[in-house]
Rosetta silent file (secondary structure, phi, psi, omega in degrees, C-alpha in Angstrom):
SEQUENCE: XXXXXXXXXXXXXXXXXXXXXXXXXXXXXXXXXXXXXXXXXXXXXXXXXXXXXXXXXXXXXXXXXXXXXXXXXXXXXX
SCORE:     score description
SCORE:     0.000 S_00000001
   1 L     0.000  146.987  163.474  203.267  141.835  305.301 S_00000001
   2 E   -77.209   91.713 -156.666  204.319  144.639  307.743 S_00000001
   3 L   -76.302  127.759 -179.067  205.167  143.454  311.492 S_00000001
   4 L   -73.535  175.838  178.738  203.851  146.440  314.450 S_00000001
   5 L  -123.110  164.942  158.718  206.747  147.287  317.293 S_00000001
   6 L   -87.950   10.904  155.267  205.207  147.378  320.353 S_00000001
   7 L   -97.662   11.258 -176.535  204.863  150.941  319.765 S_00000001
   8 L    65.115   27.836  172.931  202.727  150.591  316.762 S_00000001
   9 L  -105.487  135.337  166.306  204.982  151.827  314.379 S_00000001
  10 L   -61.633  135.032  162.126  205.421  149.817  310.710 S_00000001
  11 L   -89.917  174.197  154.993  208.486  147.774  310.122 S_00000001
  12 L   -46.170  158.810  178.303  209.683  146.799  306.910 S_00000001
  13 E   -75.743  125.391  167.960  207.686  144.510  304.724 S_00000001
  14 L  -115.576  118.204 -117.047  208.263  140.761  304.495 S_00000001
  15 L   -70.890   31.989  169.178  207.993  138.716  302.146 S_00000001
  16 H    -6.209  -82.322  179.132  204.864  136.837  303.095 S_00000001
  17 H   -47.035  -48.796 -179.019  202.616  137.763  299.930 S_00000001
  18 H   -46.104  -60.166 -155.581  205.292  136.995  297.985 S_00000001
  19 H   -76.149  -39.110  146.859  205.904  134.100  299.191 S_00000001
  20 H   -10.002  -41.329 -174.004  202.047  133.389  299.689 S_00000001
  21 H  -103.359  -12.610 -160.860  201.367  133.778  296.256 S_00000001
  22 H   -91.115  -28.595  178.988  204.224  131.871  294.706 S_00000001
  23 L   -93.498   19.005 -176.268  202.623  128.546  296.363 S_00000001
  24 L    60.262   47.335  172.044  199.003  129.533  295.158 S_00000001
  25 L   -89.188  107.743  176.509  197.991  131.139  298.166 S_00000001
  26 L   -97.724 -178.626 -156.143  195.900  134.039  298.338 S_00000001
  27 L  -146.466  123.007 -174.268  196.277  136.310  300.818 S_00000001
  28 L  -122.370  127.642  170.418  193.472  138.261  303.408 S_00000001
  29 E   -93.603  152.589  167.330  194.203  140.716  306.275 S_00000001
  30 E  -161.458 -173.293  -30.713  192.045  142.009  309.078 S_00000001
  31 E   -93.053   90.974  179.099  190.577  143.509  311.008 S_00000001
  32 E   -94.087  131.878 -122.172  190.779  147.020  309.736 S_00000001
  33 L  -144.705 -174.733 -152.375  189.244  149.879  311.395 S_00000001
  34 L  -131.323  -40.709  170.282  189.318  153.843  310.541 S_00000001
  35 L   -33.982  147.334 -178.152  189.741  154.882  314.476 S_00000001
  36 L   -81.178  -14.291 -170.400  193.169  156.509  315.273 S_00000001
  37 L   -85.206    3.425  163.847  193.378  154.297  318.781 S_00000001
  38 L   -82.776  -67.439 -170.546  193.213  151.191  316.097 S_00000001
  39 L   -69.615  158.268  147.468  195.800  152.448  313.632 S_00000001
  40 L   -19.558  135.002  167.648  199.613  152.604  313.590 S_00000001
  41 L   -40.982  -32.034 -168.971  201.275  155.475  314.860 S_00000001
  42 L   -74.150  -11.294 -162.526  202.040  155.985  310.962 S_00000001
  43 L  -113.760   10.629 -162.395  198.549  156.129  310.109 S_00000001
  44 L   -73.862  123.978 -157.030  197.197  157.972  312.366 S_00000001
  45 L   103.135  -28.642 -174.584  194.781  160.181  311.115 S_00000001
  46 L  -140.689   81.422  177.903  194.792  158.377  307.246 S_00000001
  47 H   -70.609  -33.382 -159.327  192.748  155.085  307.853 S_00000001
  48 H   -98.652   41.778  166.797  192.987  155.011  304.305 S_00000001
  49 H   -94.202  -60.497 -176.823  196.701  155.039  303.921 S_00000001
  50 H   -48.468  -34.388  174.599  197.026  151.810  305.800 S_00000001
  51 L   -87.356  -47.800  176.192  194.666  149.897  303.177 S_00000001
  52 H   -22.111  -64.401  166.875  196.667  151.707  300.385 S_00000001
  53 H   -63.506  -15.398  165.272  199.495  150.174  301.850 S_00000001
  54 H   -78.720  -46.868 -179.998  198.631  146.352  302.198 S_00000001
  55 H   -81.660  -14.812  155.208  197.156  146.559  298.815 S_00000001
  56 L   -89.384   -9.157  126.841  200.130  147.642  297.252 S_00000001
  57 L   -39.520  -21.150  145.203  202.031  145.072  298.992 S_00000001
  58 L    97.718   34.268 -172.787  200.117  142.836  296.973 S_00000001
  59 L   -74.154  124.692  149.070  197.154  141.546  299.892 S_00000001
  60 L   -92.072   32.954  169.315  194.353  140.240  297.756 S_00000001
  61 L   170.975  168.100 -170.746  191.666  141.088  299.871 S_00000001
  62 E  -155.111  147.698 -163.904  190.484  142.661  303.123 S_00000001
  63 E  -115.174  120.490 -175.937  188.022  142.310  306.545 S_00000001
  64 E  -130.398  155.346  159.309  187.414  145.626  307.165 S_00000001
  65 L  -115.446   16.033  157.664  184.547  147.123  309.474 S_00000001
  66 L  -119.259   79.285  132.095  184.428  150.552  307.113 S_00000001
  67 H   -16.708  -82.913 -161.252  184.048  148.778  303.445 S_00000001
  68 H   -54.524  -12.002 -175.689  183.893  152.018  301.990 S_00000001
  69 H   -87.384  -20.611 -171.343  186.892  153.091  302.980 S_00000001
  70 H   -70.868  -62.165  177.631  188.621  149.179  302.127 S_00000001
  71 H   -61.528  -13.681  159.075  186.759  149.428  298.892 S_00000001
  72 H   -67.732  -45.354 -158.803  188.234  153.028  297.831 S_00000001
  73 H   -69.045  -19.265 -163.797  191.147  152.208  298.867 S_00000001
  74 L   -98.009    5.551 -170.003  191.334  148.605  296.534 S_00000001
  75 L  -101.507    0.527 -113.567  190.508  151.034  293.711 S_00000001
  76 L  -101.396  113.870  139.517  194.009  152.701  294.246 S_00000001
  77 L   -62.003  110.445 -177.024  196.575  152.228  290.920 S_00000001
  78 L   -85.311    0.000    0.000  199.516  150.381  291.783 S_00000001
């Protein structure tokens, strides 16, 4: 998973999922929204960058309150 700053900027990734999954864990994120005063500084603008990026980190699912954007975004080839 990816840890905020208190400036809302992504940190590196850690190995959560990883580790999450290697003990038969799965592993669901929330609460993701499409507003820019919700996202990261990094995201700002590209709600659907932010799901891109969890699900290529290897999240296996998401609480979103825009589906459609959670569900394009899971359709994504990693």
């Amino acid at each position: 998973m990816r840890r905020r700053k208190a400036a809302c900027r992504q940190t590196s990734p850690t190995s959560l999922v990883i580790d999450a999954h290697k003990a038969g864990l799965l592993v669901h994120v929330w609460t993701f929204r499409n507003e820019d005063c919700f996202l990261p500084l990094d995201f700002q603008g590209n709600p659907q960058g932010e799901y891109e990026l969890f699900f290529s980190l290897g999240v296996d699912g998401v609480f979103s309150d825009y589906p459609d954007t959670a569900v394009h975004a899971s359709t994504v080839q990693w």
